[in-house]
N, C-alpha and C positions, 0 to 999 in steps of 0.2 A: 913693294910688298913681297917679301920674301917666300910665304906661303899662303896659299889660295884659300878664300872662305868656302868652308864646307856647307852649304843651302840643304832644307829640306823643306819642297813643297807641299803645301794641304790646302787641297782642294776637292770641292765633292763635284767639279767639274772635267770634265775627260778634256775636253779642249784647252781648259787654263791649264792641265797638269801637262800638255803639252808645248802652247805658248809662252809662258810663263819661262819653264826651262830654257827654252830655246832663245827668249830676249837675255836672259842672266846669262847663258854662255856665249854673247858677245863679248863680255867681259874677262879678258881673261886673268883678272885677278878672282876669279869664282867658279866653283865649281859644285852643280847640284847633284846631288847625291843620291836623291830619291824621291818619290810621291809620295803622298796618302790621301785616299778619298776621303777620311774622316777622320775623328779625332782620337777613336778607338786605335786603327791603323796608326795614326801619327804617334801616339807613344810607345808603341813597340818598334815603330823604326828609328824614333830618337834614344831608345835605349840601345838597340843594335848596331845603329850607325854613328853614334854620338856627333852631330850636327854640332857648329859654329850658331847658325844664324835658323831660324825656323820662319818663313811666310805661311800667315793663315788665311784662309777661309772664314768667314763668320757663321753663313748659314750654311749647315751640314747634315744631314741624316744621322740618325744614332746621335751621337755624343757630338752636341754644336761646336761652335768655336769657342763662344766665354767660356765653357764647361772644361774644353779643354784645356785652355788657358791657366783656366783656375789651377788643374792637376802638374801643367806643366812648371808654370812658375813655382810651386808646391814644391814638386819635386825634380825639377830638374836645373831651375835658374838661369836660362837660356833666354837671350833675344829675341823677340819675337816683333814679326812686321806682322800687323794686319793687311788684308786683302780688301777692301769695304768696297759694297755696292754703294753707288750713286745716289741715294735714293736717302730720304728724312728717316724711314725705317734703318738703315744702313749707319744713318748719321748717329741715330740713339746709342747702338752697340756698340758701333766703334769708339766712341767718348766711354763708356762703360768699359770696353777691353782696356784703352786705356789706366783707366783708375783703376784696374785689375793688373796692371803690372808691364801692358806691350809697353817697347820701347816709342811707335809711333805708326801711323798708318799708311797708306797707299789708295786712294780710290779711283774703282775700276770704270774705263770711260761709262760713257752710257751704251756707246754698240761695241761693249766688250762681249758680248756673246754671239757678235759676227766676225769676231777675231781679232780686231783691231783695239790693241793694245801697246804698239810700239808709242805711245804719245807719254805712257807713263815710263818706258822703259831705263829713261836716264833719271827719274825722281829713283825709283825702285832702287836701283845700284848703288844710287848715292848712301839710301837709307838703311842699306843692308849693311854698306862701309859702315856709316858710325856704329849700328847698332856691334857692329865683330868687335870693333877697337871696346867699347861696352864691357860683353864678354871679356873679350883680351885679357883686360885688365881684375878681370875675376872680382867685379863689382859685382855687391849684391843688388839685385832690381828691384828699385825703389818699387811699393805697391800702395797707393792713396788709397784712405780710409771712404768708404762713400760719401760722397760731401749730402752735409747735412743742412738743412734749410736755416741762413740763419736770418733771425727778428731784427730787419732796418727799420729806422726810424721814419715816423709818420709822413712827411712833409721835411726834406731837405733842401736849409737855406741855401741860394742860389748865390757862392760867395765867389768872385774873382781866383783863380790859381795862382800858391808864390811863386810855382813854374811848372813848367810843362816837362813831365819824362816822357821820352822816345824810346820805343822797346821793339826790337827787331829779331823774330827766332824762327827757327825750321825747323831740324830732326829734333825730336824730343821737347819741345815745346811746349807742348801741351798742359803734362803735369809741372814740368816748372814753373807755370804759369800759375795753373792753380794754387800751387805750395805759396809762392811769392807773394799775391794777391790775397790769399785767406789771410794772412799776416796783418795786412794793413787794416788802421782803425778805422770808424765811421768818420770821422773826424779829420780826413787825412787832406793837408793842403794844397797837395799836388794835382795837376791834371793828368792822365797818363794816354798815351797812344800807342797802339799795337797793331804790327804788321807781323802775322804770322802764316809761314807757309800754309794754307789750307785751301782746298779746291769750293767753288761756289756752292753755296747751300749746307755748305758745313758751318761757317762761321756766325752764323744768326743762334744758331742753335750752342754750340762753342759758348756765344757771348751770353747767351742765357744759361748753361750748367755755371760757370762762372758767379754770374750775379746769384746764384741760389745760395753759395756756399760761401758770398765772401760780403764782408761789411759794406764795402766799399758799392758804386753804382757801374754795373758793366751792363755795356750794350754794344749793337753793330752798329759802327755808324752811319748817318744820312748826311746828305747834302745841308750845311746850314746848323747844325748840331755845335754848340755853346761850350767849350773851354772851360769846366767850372770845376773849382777843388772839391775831390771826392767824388769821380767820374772817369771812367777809364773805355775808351772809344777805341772798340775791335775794328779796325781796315776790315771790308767784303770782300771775297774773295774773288771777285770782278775787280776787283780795282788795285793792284799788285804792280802795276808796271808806271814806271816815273815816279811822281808825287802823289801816294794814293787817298789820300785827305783832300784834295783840293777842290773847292765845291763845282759846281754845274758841270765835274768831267764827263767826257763821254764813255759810258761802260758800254764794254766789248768781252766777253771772255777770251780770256788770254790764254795760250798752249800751256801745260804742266810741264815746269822745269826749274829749276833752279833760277833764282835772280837775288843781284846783289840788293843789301837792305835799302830802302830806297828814302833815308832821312837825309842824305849829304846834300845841305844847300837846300833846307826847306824853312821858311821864315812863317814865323809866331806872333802874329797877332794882340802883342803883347808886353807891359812891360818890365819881367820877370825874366830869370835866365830861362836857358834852354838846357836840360841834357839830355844826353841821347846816347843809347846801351843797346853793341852788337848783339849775333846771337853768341859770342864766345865771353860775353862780359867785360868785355873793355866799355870803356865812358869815354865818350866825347863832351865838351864842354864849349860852349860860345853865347853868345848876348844872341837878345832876340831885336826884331825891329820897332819902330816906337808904337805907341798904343793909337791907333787909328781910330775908332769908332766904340762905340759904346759897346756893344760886344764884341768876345773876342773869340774870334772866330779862327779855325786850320786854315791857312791858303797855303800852296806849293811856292815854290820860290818861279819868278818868271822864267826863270834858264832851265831849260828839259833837262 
């Protein structure tokens, strides 16, 4: 990388505005530029400093973080990483900042406010890189409409899938998710499965703004959960590492970091194809295994 991404953090915390800088300047393709305790602060130093990348805060004193959001994407079009608290409160706005135009989020351990933050510190870097290349490219920043409740039908028949899509994504996720899935009909033959970077206790909630907005039936999955066309089954975010579909696993939370998608060499229950789509859009293609039992049910494949 030939020149360093310029950061600008906001925070209405003293201690994040110090931690925070201090994990991004291990990197040294980045360099932070400046604070802001809030969101008022944060727009007069993104007009003076003209920041690459901006990190938010959600809850703020004076002018919160959606509010600021709102003005920034408004007016300035810049990348922006949420900061989110741990927490169901946390999970609502940051799904909300999303659909207001952040590139994608970050959330903060739980004893982030005894300092201990290095756990997110290689998610954070990574997602500050896409969001610059973003920028870079003097893309405008997609902003989704509020998703609006839509009328499923009463009682959906319970019909076999002509095949199972595998859907694997990270940075920016989220809203393509949403965009993708509102797309598709009530009607739609496919089973689908999704494994998306997200930290525990976000993705129940994830799979529910989803199912609000889109035709189609999204949920988080469970152990034992049915294969059926026009069903689309969100991975927990406990269950991220190996085969994260495979029933009676044992969850553990797992460290925040990156991991490769984890469909290679996972057998279907089924006897329909299989595909299965990176997070960069490439398709993979291969046959599933015979149809074993009356239902058809996600197992992992036996090889870790």
């Amino acid at each position: 990388m030939s020149e360093r991404i310029r950061v600008l953090v906001v925070d209405d915390s003293a201690l994040m505005r110090k931690l925070i800088p201090r994990i991004l300047g291990g990197d040294p393709n980045i360099e932070v530029i400046g604070t802001a305790m809030d969101g008022a602060f944060a727009l007069k130093k993104i007009a003076d400093l003209k920041p690459d990348v901006v990190t938010l805060d959600l809850e703020m004193p004076r002018m919160d973080g959606l509010e600021t959001l709102r003005m920034l994407t408004r007016r300035f079009h810049l990348p922006v990483i949420v900061c989110s608290t741990h927490s169901k409160q946390g999970a609502y706005c940051t799904f909300k900042a999303l659909a207001l135009g952040a590139i994608d989020f970050v959330a903060k351990p739980h004893d982030a406010a005894a300092g201990h933050i290095e756990a997110i510190a290689g998610e954070l870097i990574e997602k500050i890189k896409v969001a610059w290349r973003v920028g870079a490219h003097k893309q405008e920043l997609p902003v989704l409409p509020e998703p609006q409740p839509v009328r499923k039908a009463g009682v959906r028949a319970t019909l076999p899938p002509n095949r199972v899509v595998a859907i694997g994504i990270s940075t920016g996720g989220p809203n393509a998710l949403q965009y993708v899935l509102s797309q598709l009909p009530p009607d739609y033959p496919a089973c689908i499965l999704v494994v998306q970077h997200m930290p525990e206790g976000f993705t129940d909630m994830f799979a529910r703004r989803l199912d609000e907005c889109c035709a189609v039936d999204v949920q988080e999955a469970r152990s034992g959960d049915l294969l059926l066309a026009g069903r689309v089954l969100v991975c927990p975010g406990t269950r991220r590492r190996g085969h994260p579909f495979r029933r009676a696993a044992r969850e553990r939370p797992p460290p925040l970091r990156r991991r490769p998608v984890p469909f290679r060499g996972a057998g279907i229950r089924s006897g329909g194809s299989r595909r299965n789509h990176d997070r960069h859009g490439r398709r993979r293609r291969g046959r599933t295994g015979r149809d074993q039992g009356r239902g058809r049910t996600y197992r992992g494949a036996e090889r870790g």
